[in-house]
C-alpha distance (Angstrom), angle and dihedral (degrees) to the residues before:
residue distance angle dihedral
X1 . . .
X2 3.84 . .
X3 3.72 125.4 .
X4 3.69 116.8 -178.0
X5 3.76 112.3 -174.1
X6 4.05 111.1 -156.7
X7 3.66 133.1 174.0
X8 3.78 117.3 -137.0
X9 3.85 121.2 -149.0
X10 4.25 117.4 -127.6
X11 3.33 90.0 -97.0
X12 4.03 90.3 44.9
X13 3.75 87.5 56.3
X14 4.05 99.1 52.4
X15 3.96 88.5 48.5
X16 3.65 86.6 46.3
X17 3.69 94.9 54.2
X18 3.79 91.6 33.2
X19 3.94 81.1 55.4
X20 3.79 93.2 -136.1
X21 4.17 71.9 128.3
X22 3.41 136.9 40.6
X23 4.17 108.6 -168.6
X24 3.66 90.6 -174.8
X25 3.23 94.3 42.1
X26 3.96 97.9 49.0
X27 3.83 83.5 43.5
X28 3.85 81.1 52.1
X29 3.69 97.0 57.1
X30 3.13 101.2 41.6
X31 4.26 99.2 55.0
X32 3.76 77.4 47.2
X33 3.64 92.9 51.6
X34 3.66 93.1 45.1
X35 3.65 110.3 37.9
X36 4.18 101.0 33.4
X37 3.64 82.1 -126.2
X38 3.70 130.0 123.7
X39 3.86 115.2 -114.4
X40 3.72 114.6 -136.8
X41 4.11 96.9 -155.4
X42 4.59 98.6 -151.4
X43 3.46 91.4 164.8
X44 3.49 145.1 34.2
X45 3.66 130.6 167.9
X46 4.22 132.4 141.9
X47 3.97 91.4 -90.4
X48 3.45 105.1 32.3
X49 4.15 147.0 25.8
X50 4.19 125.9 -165.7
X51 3.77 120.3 -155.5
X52 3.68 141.1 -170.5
X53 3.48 111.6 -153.6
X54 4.31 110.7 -177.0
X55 4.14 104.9 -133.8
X56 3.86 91.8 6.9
X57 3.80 79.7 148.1
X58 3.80 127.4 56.1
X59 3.95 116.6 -148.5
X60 3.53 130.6 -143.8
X61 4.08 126.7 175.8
X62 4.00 122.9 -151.7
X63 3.89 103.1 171.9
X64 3.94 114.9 -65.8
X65 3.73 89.6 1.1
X66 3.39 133.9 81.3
X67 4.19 124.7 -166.1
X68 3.92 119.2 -157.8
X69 3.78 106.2 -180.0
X70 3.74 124.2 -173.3
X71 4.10 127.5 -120.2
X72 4.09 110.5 -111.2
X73 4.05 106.6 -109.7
X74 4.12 109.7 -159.0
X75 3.53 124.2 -167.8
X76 3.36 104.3 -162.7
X77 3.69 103.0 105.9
X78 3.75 90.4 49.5
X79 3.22 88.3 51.4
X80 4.03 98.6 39.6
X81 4.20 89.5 49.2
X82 4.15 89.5 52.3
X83 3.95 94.6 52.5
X84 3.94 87.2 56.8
X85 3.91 98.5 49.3
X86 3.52 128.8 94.8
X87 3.85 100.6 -96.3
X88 3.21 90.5 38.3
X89 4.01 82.9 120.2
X90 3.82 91.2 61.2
X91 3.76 100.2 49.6
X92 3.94 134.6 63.5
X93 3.60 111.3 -100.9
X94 3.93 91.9 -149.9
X95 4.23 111.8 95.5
X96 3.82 87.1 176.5
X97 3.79 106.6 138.0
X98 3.46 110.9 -127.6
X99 3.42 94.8 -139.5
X100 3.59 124.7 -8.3
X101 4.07 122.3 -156.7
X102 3.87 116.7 -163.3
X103 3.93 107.8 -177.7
X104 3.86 119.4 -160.6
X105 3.82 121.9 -145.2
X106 3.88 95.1 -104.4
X107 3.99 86.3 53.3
X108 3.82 104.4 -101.3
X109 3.49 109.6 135.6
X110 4.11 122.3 -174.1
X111 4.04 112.7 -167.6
X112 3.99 131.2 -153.6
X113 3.54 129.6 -148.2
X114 3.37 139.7 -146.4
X115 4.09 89.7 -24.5
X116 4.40 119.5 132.4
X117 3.78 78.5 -147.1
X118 3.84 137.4 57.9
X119 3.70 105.9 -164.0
X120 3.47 129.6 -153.7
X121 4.01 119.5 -62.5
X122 3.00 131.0 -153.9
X123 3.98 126.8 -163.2
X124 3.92 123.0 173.2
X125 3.74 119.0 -143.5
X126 3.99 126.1 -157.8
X127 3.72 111.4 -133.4
């Protein structure tokens, strides 16, 4: 599961409901993009979108331990084909999640800040 919380501008929120943009979606493409994963969109709202993303997490076993690490999502290229767009004028050019939450099955969750990229995790499990 990813949540990425995200607050849109005034202007943000009229192209949003004018769908010129899609945030979710754009957030969509991009964890698709990045991970080769499909992105299950749950929930959409204007602060905040949840995903499910099947195999989001690689795992590896080394004796009693087991390591599920996370694929790197970049938004960059979202980001990058917005600025060059029409309305590019009337919406924020920054796709930095204000805070993103990724959860892992056994309920740890780590969360990222204010970063166009969420880099690889890594999280070790005892079996």
């Amino acid at each position: 599961m990813i949540t990425i919380n995200y607050t849109l501008s005034f202007f943000d929120d009229i192209a949003a409901w004018l769908k010129i943009v899609d945030p979710a979606k754009e957030i969509q493409n991009e964890i698709e993009r990045s991970t080769r994963k499909t992105a299950v969109v749950l929930e959409a709202s204007t602060d905040a979108a949840v995903f499910k993303v099947a195999d989001y997490a690689t795992l590896e076993r080394s004796g009693n331990t087991s390591t599920l690490t996370t694929h790197r999502i970049s938004f960059t290229e979202t980001e990058n084909y917005l600025k060059n767009q029409w309305f590019s004028f009337l919406i924020s050019q920054d796709l930095s999640p204000a805070v993103t939450t990724v959860r892992f099955s056994d309920g740890y969750i780590e969360t990222i800040k204010n970063r166009l990229e969420i880099p690889p995790i890594s999280h070790n499990i005892k079996v």
